[in-house]
RODO-2510 file (C-alpha; in nm, 4 decimals, decimal comma):
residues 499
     n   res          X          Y          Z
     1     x    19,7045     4,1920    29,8885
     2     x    19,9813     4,4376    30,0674
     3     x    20,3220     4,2372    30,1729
     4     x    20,6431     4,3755    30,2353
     5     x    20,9301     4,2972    30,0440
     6     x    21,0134     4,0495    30,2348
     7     x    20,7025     3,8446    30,2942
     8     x    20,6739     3,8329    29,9133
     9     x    20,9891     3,6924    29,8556
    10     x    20,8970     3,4508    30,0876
    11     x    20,5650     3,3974    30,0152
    12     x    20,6562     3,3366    29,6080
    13     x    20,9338     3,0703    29,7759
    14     x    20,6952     2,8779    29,9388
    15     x    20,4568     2,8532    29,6274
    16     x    20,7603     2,7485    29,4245
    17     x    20,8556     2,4817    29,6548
    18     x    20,5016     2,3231    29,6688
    19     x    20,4468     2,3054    29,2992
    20     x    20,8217     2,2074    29,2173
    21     x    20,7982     1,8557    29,1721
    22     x    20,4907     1,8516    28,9723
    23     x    20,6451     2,1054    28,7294
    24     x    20,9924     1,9702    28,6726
    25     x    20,7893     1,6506    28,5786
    26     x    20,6344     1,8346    28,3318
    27     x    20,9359     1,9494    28,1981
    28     x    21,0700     1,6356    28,1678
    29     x    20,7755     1,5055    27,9801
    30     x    20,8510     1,7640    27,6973
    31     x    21,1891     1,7090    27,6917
    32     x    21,1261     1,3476    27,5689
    33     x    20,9817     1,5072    27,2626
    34     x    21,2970     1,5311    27,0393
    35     x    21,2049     1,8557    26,8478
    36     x    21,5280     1,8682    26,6737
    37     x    21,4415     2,1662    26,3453
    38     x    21,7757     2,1065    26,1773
    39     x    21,6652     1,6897    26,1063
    40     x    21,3368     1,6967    25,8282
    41     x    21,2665     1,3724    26,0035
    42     x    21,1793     1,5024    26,2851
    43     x    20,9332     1,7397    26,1773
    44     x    20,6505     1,5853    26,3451
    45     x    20,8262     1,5943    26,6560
    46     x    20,8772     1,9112    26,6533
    47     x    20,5230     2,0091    26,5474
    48     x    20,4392     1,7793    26,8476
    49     x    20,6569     2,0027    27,0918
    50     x    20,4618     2,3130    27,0153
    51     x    20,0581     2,1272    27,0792
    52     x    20,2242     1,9715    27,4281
    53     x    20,3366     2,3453    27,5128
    54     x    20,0359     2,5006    27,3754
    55     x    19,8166     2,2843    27,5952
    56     x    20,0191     2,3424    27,8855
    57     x    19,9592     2,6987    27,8541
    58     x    19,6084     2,6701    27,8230
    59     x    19,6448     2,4989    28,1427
    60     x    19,8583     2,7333    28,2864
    61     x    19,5532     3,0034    28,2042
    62     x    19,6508     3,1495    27,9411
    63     x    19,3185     3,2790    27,8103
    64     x    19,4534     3,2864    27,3977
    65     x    19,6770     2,9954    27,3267
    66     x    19,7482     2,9158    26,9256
    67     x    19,9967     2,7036    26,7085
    68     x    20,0926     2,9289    26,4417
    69     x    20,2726     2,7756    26,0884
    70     x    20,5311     2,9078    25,9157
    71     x    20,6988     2,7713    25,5995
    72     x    20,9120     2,5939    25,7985
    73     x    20,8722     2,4316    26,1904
    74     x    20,5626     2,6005    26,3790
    75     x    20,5518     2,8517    26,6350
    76     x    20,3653     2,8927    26,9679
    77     x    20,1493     3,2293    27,0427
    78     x    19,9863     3,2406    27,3550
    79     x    19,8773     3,5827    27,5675
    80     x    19,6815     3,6325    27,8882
    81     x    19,5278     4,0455    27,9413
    82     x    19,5936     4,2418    28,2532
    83     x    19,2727     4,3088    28,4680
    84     x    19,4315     4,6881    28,4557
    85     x    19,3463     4,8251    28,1762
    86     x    19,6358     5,0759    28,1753
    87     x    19,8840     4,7712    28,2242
    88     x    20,2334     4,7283    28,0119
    89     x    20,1814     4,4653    27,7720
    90     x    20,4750     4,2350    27,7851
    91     x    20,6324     3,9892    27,5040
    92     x    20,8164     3,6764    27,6370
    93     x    21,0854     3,5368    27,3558
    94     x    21,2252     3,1446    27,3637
    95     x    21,2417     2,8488    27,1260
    96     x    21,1193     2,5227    27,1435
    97     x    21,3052     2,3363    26,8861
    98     x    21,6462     2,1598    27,0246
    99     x    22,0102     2,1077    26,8828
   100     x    22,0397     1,7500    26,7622
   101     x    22,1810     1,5057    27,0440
   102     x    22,2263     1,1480    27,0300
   103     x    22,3861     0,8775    27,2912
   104     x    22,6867     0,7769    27,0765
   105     x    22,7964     1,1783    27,0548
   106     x    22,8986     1,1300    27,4647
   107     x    22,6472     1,1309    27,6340
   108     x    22,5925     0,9890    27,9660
   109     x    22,2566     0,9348    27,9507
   110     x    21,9854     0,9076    27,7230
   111     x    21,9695     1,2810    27,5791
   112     x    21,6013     1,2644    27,6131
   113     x    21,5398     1,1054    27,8602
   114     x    21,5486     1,3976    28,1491
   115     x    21,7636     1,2526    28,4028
   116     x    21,8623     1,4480    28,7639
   117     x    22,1842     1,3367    28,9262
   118     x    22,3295     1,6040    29,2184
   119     x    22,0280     1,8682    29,1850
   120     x    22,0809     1,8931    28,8237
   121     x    21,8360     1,7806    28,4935
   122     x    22,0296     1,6386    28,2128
   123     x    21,8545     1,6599    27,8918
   124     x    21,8994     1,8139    27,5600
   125     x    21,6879     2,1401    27,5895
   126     x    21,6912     2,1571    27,9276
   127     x    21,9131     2,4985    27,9275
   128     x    21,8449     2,5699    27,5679
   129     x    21,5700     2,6909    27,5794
   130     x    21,2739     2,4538    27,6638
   131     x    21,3744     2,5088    28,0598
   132     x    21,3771     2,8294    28,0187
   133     x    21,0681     2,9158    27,8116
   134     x    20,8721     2,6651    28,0942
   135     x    21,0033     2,8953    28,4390
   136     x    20,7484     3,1128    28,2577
   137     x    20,4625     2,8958    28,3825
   138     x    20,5309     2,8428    28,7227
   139     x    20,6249     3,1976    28,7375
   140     x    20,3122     3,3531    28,6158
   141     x    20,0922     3,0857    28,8659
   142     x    20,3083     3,2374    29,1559
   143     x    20,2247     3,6256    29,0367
   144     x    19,8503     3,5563    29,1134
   145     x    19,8554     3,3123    29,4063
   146     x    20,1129     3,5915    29,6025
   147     x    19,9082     3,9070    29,5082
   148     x    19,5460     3,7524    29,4947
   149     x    19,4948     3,8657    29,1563
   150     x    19,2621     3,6638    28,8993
   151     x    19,5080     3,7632    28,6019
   152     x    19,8440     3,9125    28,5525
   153     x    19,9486     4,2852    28,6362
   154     x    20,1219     4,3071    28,2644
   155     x    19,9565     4,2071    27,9256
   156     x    20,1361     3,8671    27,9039
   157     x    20,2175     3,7606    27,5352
   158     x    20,4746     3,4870    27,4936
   159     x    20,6294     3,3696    27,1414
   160     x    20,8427     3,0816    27,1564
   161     x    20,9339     2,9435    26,7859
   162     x    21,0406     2,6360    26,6625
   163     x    21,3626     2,6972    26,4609
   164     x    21,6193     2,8357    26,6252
   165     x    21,8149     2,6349    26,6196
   166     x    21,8292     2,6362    26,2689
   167     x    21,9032     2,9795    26,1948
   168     x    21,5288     3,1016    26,2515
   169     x    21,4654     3,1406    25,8437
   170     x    21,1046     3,2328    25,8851
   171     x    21,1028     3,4506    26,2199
   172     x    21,1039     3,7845    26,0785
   173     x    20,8441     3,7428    25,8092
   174     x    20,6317     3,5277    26,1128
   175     x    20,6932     3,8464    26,3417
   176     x    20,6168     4,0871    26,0252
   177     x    20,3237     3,9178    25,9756
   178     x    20,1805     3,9482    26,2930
   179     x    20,2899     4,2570    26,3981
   180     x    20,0092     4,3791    26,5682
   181     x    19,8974     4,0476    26,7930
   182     x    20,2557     4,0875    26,9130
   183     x    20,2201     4,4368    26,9800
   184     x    20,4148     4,5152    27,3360
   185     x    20,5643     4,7685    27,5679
   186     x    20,8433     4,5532    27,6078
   187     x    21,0258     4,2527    27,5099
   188     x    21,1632     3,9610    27,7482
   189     x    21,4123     3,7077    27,6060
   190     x    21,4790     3,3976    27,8177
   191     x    21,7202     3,2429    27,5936
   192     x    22,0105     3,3692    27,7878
   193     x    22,2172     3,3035    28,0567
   194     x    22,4264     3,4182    28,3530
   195     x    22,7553     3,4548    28,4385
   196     x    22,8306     3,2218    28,7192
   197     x    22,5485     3,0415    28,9887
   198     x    22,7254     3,2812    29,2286
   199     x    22,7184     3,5898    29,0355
   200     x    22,3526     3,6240    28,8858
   201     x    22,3680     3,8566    28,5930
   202     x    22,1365     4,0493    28,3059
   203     x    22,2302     4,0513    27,9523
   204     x    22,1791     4,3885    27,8039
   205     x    22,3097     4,3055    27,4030
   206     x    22,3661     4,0643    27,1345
   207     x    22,6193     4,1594    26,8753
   208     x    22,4243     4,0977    26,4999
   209     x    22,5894     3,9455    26,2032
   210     x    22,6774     3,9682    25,8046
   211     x    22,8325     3,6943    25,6270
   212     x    22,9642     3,6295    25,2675
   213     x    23,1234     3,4294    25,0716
   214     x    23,3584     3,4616    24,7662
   215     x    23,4606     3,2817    24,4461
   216     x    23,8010     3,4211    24,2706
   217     x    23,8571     3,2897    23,9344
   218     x    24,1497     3,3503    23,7389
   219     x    24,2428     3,1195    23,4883
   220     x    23,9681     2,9107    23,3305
   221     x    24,1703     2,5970    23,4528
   222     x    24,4812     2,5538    23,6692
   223     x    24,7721     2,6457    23,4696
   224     x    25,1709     2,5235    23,4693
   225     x    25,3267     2,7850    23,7090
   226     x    25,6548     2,7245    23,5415
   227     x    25,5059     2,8434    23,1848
   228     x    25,2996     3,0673    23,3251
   229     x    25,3409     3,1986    23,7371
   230     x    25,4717     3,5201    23,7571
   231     x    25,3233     3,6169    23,4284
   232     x    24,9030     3,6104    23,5108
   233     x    24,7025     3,6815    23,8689
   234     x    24,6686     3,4103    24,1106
   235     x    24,3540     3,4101    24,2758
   236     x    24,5145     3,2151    24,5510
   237     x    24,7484     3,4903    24,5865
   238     x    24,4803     3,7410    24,5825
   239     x    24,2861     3,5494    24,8766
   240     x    24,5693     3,5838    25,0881
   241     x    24,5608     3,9555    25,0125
   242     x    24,2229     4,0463    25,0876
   243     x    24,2207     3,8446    25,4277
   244     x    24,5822     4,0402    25,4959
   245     x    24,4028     4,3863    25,4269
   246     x    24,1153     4,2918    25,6694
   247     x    24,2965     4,4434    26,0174
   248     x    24,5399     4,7183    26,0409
   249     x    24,8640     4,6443    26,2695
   250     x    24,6816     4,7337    26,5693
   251     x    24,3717     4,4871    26,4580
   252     x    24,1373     4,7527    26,3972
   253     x    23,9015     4,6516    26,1143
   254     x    24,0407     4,8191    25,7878
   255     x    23,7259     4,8147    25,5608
   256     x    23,6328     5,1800    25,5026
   257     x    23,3257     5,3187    25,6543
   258     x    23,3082     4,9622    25,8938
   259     x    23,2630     5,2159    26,2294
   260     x    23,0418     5,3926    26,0814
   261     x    22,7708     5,4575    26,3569
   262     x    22,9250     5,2299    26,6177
   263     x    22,8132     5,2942    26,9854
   264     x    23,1108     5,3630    27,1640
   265     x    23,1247     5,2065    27,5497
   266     x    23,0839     5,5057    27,7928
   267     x    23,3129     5,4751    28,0664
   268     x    23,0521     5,3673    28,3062
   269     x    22,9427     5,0780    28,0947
   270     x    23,3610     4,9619    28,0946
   271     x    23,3462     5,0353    28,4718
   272     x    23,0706     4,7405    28,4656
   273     x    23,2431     4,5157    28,2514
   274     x    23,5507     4,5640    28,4760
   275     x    23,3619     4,4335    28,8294
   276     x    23,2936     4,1115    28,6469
   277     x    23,5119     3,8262    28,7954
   278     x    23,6710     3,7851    28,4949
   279     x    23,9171     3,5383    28,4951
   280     x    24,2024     3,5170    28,1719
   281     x    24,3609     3,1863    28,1910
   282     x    24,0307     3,0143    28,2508
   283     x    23,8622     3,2058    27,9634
   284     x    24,1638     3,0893    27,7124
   285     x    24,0922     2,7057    27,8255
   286     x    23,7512     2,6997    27,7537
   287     x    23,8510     2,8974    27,3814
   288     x    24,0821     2,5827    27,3539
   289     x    24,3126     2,8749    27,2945
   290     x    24,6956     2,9850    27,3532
   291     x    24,6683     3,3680    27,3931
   292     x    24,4542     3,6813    27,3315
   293     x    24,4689     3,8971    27,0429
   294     x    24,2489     4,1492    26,8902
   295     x    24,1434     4,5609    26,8632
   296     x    24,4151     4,7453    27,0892
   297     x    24,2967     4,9396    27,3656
   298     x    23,9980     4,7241    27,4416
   299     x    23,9936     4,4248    27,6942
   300     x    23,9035     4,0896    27,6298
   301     x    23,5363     4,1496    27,7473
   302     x    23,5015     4,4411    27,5762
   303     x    23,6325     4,3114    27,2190
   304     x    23,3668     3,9865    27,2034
   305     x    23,0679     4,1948    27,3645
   306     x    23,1035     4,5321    27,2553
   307     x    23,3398     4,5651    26,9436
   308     x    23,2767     4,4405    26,5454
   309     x    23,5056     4,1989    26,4511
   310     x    23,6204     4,0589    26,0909
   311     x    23,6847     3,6859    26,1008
   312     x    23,8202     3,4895    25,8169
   313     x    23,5847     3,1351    25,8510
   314     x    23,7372     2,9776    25,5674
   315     x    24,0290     2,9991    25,2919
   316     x    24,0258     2,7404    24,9925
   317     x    24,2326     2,7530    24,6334
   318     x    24,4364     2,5076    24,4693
   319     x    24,6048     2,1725    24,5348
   320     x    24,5164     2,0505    24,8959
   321     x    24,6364     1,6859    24,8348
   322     x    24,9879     1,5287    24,9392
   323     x    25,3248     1,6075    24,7961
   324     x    25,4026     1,9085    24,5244
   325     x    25,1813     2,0375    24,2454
   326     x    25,3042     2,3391    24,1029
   327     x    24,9816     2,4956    23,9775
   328     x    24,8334     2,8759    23,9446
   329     x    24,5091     2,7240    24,0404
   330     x    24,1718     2,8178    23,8450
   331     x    24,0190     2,9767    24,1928
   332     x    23,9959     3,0385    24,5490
   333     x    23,7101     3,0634    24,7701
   334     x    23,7043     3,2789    25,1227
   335     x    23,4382     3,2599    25,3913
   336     x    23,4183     3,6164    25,5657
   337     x    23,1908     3,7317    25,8513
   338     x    23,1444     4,0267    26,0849
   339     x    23,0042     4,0626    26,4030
   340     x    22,8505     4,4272    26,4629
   341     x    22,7100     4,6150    26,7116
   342     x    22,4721     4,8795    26,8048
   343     x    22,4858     5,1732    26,5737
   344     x    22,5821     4,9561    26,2868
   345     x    22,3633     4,8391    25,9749
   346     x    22,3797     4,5532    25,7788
   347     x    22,3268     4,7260    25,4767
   348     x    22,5548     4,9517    25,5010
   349     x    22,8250     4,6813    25,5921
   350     x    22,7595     4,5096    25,2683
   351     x    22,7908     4,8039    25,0355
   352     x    23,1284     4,8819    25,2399
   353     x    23,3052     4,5110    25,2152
   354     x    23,1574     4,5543    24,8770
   355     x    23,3568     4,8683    24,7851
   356     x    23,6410     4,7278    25,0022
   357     x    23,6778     4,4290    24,7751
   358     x    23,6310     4,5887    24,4408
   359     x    23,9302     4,8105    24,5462
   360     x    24,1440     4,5066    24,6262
   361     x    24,0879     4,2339    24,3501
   362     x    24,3127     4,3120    24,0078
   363     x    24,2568     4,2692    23,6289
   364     x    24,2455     3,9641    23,5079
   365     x    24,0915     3,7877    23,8212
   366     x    23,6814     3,7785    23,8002
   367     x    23,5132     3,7356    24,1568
   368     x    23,1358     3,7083    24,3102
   369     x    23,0266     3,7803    24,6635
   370     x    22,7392     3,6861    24,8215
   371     x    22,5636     3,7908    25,1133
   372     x    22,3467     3,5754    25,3723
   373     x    22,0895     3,6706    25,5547
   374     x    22,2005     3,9258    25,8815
   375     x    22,1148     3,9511    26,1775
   376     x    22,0914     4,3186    26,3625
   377     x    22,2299     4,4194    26,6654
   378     x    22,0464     4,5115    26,9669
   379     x    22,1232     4,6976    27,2913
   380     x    21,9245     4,7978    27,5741
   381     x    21,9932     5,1155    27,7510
   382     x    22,1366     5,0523    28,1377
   383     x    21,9387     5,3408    28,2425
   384     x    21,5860     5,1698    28,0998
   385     x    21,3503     5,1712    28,3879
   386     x    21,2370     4,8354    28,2448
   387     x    21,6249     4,6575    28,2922
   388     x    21,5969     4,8094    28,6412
   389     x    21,3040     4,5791    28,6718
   390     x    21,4563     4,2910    28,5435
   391     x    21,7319     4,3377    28,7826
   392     x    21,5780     4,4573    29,0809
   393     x    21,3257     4,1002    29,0779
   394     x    21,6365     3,9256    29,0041
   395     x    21,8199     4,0701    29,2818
   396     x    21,5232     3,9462    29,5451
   397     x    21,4993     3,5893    29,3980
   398     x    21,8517     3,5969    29,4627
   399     x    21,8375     3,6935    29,8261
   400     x    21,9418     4,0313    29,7945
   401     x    22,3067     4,0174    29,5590
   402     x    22,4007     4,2504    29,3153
   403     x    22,2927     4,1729    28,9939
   404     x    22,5853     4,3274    28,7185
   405     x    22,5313     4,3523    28,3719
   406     x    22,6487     4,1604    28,0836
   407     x    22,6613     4,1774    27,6892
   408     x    22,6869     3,8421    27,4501
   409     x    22,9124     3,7976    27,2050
   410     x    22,6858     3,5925    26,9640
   411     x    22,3935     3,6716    26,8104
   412     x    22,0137     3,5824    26,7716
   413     x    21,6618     3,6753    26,6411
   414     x    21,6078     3,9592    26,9085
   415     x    21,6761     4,2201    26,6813
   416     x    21,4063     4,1350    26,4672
   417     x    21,1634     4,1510    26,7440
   418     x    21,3468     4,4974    26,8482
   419     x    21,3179     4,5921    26,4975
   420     x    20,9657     4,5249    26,3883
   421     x    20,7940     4,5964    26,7492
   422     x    20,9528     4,8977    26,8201
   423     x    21,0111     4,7793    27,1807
   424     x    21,3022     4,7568    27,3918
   425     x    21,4531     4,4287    27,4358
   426     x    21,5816     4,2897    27,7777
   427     x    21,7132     3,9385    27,8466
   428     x    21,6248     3,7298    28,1345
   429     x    21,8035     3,3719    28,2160
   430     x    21,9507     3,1928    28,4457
   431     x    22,1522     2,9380    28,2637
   432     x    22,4930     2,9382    28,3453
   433     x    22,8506     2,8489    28,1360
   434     x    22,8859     2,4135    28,2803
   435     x    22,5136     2,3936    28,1039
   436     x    22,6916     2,2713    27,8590
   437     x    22,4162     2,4119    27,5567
   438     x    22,4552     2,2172    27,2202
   439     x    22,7363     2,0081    27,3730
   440     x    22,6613     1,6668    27,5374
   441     x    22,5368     1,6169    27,8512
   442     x    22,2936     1,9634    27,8557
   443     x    22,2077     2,0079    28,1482
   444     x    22,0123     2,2635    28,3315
   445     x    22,0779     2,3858    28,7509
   446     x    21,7829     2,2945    28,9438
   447     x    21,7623     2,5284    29,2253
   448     x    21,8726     2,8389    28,9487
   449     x    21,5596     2,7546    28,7334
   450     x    21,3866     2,8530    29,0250
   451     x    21,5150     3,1289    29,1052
   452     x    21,4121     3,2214    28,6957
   453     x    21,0534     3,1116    28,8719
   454     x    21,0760     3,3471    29,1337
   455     x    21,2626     3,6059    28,9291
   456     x    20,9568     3,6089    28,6804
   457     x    20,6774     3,6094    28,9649
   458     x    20,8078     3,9217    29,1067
   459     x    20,8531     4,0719    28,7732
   460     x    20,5224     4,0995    28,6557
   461     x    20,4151     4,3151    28,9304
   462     x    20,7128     4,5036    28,9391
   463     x    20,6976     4,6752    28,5322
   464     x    20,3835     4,8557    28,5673
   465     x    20,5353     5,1050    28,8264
   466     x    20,8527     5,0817    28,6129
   467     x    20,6918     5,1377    28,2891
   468     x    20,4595     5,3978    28,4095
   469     x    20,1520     5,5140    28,2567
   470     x    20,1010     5,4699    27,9071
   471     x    20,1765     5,7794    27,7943
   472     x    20,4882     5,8582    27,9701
   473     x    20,6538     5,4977    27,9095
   474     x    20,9429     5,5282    27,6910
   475     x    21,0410     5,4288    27,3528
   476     x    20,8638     5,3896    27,0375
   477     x    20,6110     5,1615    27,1077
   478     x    20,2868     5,0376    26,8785
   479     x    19,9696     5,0420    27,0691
   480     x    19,7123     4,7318    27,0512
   481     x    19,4485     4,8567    26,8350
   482     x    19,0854     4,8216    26,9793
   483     x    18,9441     4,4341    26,9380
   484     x    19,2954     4,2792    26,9288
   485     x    19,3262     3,9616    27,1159
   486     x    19,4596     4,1581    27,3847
   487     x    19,1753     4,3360    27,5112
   488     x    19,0225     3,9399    27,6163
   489     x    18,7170     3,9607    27,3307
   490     x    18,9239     3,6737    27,1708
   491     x    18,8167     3,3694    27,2104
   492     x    19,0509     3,0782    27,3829
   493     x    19,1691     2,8334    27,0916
   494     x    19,4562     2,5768    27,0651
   495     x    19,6174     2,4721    26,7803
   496     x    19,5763     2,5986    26,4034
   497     x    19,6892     2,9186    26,2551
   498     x    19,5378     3,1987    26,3622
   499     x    19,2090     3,3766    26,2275
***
């Protein structure tokens, strides 16, 4: 079927509209499942969560739809070939598990019990992410009933696991594991927002993340400082020093080697940042903050998006209770952790705070660090043709506007897909800041989860031109081997780890 841009648009609008009310109400029937990962007690809920989706993607027409367990809360798998057989294959990314939420924390309403007031859905997961992952359906449906087609125009894979929430433990070894079922051209994560309903936006990075903690121990119990202060280390004392030797004066991070490999921000990309509607005062009152502060020469934008950072999360040592106690206490404990960006590795940050702290900690005070697990960073190029995509279909769900680019601050399991696919990550949401996500009262925009509907429907047409043929489409990218589950021998099955 041939349309113009314009009768498209239009013609994916009016499919949206007749199928909204039958698909927000299935939204709101899996947002009564409270599939909170972080509670063990609701395990089965969550377990629950991932059959109701996997059904409703059978239903959808998804023609390979599977429950996959991990050692921890269950993930989703479900994929639907391209006619074409040149088509990209495509990887959607969300989560179905939930932050906990009950009535008592503020709520209005029931947290899950979906409730609309004012053309908005409260419910916890309706922004983060289950609302989000479910556009996905709708969107697909409108793909084929615009362009006539009896499947999609992309290889259409979609993961959505079941611990976020809680740190995603298992991800990487469920993503290692499977490397080749998830095989794809490119990745699409819709657990993501924008930055304003008037100002629709694409994300195009996620800072990653290395934490530690250490113990100092000086004396073997805490000791007179009278008899003793001045004459042995304090490890309370030597605390303070290590979190003082963190930043330089100008609040550069003074670890040796710490830049090593950084992406700088081209002037174009700060040009980009700079056209954002970026407003200071407001910004500070949602940080419950009093000023700005951090790496000179960088704006505020630029420092939580685009720079590492060195935060101190904790300090402990010694007497904490009321009045005087005049100890050298027997230890101190920091909590350090550092957001990084593209160019940096982990790995490489931990041997360097390693060195760092060796340097700093005296005779006479033993110490151990340890490491969690990180997260990488990941950043996708603003010349990809696949971001064009993103923001061109984005730009005609949203009649037309501009769509500008964004970075976030925090970070999340899209490295790992980045990582072990080889394939360019791009984010896709439509959530905006008032969603309120882990905070009471989620709640999710009505009419801008369509337009993550629409956005989606003209999408999936629009990355096979984008990509390109398969061997001019850019990027390191693993092939689906001959028999996969992608080629549509596999046969449809629900539930059950896979085969």
């Amino acid at each position: 079927m041939s349309e113009t841009p314009d009768s498209a648009v239009h013609a994916v609008r009016t499919y949206i509209e007749q199928h909204r009310a039958a698909f927000l109400g299935d939204l709101a029937e899996w947002l009564r499942i409270p599939s909170v990962s972080a509670r063990p007690d609701r395990a089965g809920d969550v377990r629950r969560s991932a059959e109701w989706l996997a059904a409703k993607l059978t239903e959808t027409g998804f023609t390979t739809v599977e429950v996959w367990d991990t050692d921890g809360a269950p993930a989703v798998f479900a994929e639907w070939p391209s006619d074409d057989p040149d088509a990209p294959t495509v990887l959607v990314y969300g989560h179905h598990d939930v932050q906990p939420a009950a009535r008592e924390d503020g709520w209005h309403t029931d947290p899950f019990e979906p409730t609309v007031v004012d053309g908005r859905m409260y419910a916890r997961g309706a922004a983060d992410d289950k609302g989000q992952v479910f556009f996905h359906t709708l969107g697909v449906r409108a793909h084929l009933a615009v362009t006539g087609r009896t499947a999609p125009a992309v290889n259409l894979k979609l993961i959505v696991e079941g611990e976020e929430e809680s740190g995603s433990p298992h991800f990487r070894t469920l993503v290692e594991t499977h490397a080749e079922r998830l095989a794809a051209d490119a990745v699409i994560v819709s657990d993501t927002g924008m930055w304003s309903e008037t100002t629709p936006t694409v994300c195009t990075g996620m800072r990653g993340v290395a934490d530690c903690e250490i113990a100092l121990y000086g004396p073997d119990q805490d000791i007179h400082s009278g008899s003793f202060g001045g004459a042995v280390p304090n490890p309370a004392t030597v605390a303070g020093r290590i979190v003082a030797a963190l930043h330089d004066a100008d609040e550069h991070v003074a670890i040796p080697g710490f830049y090593e490999g950084v992406t700088e921000l081209s002037d174009a990309e700060r040009a980009l940042v700079a056209e954002l509607p970026f407003d200071e005062d407001a910004w500070l009152r949602t940080a419950k903050s009093h000023g700005t502060l951090g790496e000179a020469g960088f704006s505020t934008l630029e420092r939580v998006w685009a720079r590492p950072t060195a935060e101190v999360n904790g300090i402990g040592g010694g007497y904490q209770g009321p009045g005087g106690k005049t100890i050298v206490p027997a230890s101190a404990q920091l909590k350090l952790s550092f957001r990084l960006v593209a160019g940096q590795d982990p790995a490489k940050i931990e041997l360097a705070v390693r060195d760092w702290l060796a340097g700093l900690v005296p005779a006479g005070i033993r110490y151990e660090i340890v490491f969690g697990a990180p997260t990488r960073p990941c950043l996708t190029p603003l010349d990809h043709p696949a971001l064009k995509a993103v923001a061109g279909a984005m730009s005609r769900a949203f009649d037309g506007a501009k769509v500008r680019y964004t970075r976030e601050g925090g970070s999340g399991p899209a490295a790992d897909l980045q990582d072990v696919l080889e394939a360019p990550v791009l984010f896709l949401g439509i959530s905006v800041p008032s969603d309120g996500w882990h905070a009471p009262n989620e709640k999710i925009e009505l009419d801008l989860l369509m337009k993550g509907v629409e956005t989606t429907a003209h999408l999936w047409g629009d990355l096979p031109a984008a990509l390109g043929p398969v061997a001019e489409r850019p990027g390191p990218v693993r092939r689906i081997s001959a028999g996969s589950a992608a080629s549509g021998t596999a046969p449809r099955r629900v539930a059950g780890a896979p085969q």
